[in-house]
Phi, psi and omega in degrees: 000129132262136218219133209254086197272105159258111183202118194289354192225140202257324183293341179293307192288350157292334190268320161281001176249340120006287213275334186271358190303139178079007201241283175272129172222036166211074192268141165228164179224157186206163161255002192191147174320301153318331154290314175286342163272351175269320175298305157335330159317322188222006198232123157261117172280112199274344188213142179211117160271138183226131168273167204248351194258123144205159201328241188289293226258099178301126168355309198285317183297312172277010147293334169291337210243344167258343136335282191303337192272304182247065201314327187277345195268132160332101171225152200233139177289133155220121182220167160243034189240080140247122202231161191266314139022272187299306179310314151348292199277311166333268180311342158294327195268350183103013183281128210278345179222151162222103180285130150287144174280355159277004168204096170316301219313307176332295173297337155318298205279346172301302162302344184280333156330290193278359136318302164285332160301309211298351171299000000 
């Protein structure tokens, strides 16, 4: 499976390639929105967690921009802002999931989910 961790914070995105260890076994990383829609370019990602506060290209925009490039890959919001508002907003912008970051494991079992499909 590959898998794309979008997160403005570097120890988050460690923490989240921690919880997928062993799950995912073609993990990239990005900092920032805008990287990660440029890296799509050349990386298909069957799965993408994205956080939504990160620098100028807010989360939600590069999920519209990434959506349209891998209409099939999975992406899943990881934020720690959950109000149902954002959950919305998400899910209008295409997002197939949405995790609080206060509880990874979810997101474990989510990937181990969709892992266990592509098999």
């Amino acid at each position: 499976m590959n898998l794309l961790i979008v997160d403005d914070h570097a120890g988050v995105r460690e923490l989240i390639r921690d919880v997928v260890r062993g799950i995912a076994n073609n993990v990239r990383e990005c900092s920032s929105g805008e990287e990660a829609v440029q890296l799509c370019e050349t990386y298909s990602p069957d799965c993408v967690t994205l956080d939504l506060r990160m620098g100028e290209m807010h989360g939600l925009t590069a999920l519209q921009l990434i959506r349209r490039r891998h209409p099939l890959a999975n992406i899943v919001v990881v934020t720690q802002f959950d109000h149902e508002s954002i959950r919305a907003r998400a899910r209008a912008a295409g997002a197939d999931n949405f995790i609080v970051k206060d509880d990874l494991m979810i997101l474990r079992s989510y990937v181990q989910s969709l892992a266990a499909c592509d098999q």
